[in-house]
C-alpha positions in Angstrom: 0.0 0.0 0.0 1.6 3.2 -1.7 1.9 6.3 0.9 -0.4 9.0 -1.0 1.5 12.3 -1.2 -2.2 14.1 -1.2 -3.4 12.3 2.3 -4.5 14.9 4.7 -3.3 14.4 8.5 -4.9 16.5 11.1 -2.8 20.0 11.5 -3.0 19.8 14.8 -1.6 16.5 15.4 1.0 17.0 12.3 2.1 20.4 14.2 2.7 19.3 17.7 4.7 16.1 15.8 6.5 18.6 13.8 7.6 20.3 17.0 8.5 17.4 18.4 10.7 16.4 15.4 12.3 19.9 15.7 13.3 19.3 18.9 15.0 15.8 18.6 17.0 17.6 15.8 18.3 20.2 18.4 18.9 17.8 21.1 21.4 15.3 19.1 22.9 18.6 17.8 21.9 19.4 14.4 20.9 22.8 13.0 16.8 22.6 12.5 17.5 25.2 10.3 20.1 24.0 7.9 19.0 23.3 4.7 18.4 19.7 4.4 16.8 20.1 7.2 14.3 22.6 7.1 11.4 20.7 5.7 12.3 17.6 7.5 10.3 18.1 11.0 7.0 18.2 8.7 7.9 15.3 6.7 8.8 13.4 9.9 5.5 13.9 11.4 3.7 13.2 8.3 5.4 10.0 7.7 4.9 8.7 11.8 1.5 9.2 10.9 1.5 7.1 7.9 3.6 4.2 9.7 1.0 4.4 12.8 -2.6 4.8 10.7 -3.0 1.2 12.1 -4.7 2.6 15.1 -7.7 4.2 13.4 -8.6 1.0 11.4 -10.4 -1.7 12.2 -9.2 -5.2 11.1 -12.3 -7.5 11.6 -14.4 -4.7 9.8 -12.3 -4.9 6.7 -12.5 -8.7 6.8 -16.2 -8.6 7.0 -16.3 -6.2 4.1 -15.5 -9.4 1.8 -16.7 -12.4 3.1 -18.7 -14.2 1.2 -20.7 -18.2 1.6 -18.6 -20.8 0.0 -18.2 -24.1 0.5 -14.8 -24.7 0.3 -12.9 -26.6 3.4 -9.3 -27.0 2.0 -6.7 -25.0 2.8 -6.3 -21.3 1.8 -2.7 -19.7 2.0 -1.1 -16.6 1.4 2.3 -15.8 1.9 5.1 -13.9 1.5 3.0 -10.8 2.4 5.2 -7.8 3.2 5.5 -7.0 6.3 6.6 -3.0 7.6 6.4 -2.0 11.0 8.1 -0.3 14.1 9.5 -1.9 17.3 8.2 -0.3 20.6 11.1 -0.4 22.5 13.5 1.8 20.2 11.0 2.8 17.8 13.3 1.6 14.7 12.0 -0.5 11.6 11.4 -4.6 11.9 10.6 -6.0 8.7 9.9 -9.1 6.9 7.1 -11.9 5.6 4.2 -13.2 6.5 2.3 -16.4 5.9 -1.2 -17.1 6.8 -3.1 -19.5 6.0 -6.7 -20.3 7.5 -9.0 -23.6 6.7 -12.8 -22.1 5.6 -15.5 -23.5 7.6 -18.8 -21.9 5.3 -17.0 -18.6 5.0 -14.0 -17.3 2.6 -12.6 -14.1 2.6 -11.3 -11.6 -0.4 -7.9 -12.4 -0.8 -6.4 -9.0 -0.4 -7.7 -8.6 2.9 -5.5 -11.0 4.2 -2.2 -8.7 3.7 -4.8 -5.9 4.5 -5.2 -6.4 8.1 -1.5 -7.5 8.2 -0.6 -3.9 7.4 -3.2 -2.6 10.1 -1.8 -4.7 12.8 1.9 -3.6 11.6 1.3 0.3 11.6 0.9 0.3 15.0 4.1 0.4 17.6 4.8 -3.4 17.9 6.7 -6.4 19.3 6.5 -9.0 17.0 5.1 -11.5 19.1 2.1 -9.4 19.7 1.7 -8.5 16.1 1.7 -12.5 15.0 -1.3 -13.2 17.8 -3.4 -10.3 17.1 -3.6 -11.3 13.1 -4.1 -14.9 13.6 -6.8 -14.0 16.2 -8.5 -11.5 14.6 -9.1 -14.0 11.3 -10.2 -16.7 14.1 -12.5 -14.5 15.9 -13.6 -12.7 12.6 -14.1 -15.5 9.9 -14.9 -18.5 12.6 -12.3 -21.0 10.5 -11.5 -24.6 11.6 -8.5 -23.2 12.1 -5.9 -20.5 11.4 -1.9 -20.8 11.0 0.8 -17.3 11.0 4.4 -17.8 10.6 6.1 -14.0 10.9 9.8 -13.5 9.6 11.7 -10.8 10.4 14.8 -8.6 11.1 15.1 -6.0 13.5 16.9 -3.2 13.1 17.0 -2.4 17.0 19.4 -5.7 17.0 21.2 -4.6 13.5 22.0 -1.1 14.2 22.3 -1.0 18.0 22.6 -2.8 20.9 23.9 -6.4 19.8 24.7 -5.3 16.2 24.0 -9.0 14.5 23.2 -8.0 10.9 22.4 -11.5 9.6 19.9 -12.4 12.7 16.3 -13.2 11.8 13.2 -14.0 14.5 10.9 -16.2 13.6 7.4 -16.5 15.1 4.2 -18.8 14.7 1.0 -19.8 16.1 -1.8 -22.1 15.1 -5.5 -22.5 16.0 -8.5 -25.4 15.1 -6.8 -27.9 13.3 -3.5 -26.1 12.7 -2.5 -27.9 16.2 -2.8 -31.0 14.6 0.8 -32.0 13.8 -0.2 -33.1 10.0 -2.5 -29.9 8.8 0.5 -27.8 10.7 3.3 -29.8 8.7 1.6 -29.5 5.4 1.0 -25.7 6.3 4.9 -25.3 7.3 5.9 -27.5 3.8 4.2 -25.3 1.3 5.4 -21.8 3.1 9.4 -23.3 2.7 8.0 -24.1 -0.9 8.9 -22.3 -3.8 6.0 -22.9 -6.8 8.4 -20.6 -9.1 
């Protein structure tokens, strides 16, 4: 989902941001006023807005806006769905993949809706563990599946850039519902993410 250089933010949020901005410039010692700088408060707060819009959206509501009677009861997977978001601790970018998949049980869902709520779960401030349970319970609670499955890959820059500095670690996080706890649903689940069809 493309950041739209029209989209409106409320001026008085986007100010008391910008101030804020301004002030983190002065206190690691930059000029606010240097050139490259000038604009940048403004852009800052715009673009914290953009990476936090999760909190005004509602997930199960955009899953409900496309689900539709079928009677399917196979397996439905997407993956590799893009995943952007911010660590809460240090407030520095973790990204990576995602892979859902989710066993219908009278009710399928517009595919796109899938990386959809992703996105809403990932512009909010996050811990990846947190993010992985709120997605796969959100289709659970929303769609009523036989069962739901989430793997989440990803690399934190709070561990590349700082702290431990390990540029080549990844965290990997799962969990499972209905009959994604059975050991041979979860399997074939975890065998077709590691696949690669092309």
């Amino acid at each position: 989902m493309a950041e739209d250089k029209r989209k409106e933010y409320p001026a008085d949020r986007t100010e008391i941001l910008k101030t804020s901005y301004q002030i983190l410039i002065e206190q690691v010692g930059e000029d606010p006023s240097r050139e490259g700088l000038i604009k940048t408060p403004e852009r800052a707060a715009k673009a914290m807005q953009f990476l936090t819009q999760g909190y005004g959206q509602d997930p199960a509501a955009i899953l409900r806006s496309a689900m539709f009677k079928e009677d399917y009861s196979e397996m439905v997977l997407v993956k590799d769905i893009e995943v952007y978001s911010m660590c809460e601790h240090h407030m520095l970018p973790f990204f990576g993949k995602a892979h859902i998949a989710y066993i219908p049980d009278g009710y399928i869902v517009g595919l796109s809706k899938i990386p959809r709520i992703v996105d809403v779960f990932a512009r909010r401030l996050q811990v990846q563990e947190r993010l992985t349970m709120e997605v796969l319970e959100c289709i659970q609670d929303t769609l009523n599946p036989l069962g739901a499955a989430i793997v989440v890959e990803a690399q934190h820059m709070c561990m590349m850039m700082r702290g431990v500095e390990k540029q080549n670690s990844a965290t990997i996080t799962s969990a499972f519902t209905g009959v994604f706890r059975n050991e041979s649903t979860r399997m074939e689940f975890l065998s077709l993410v590691e696949k690669r069809l092309h």
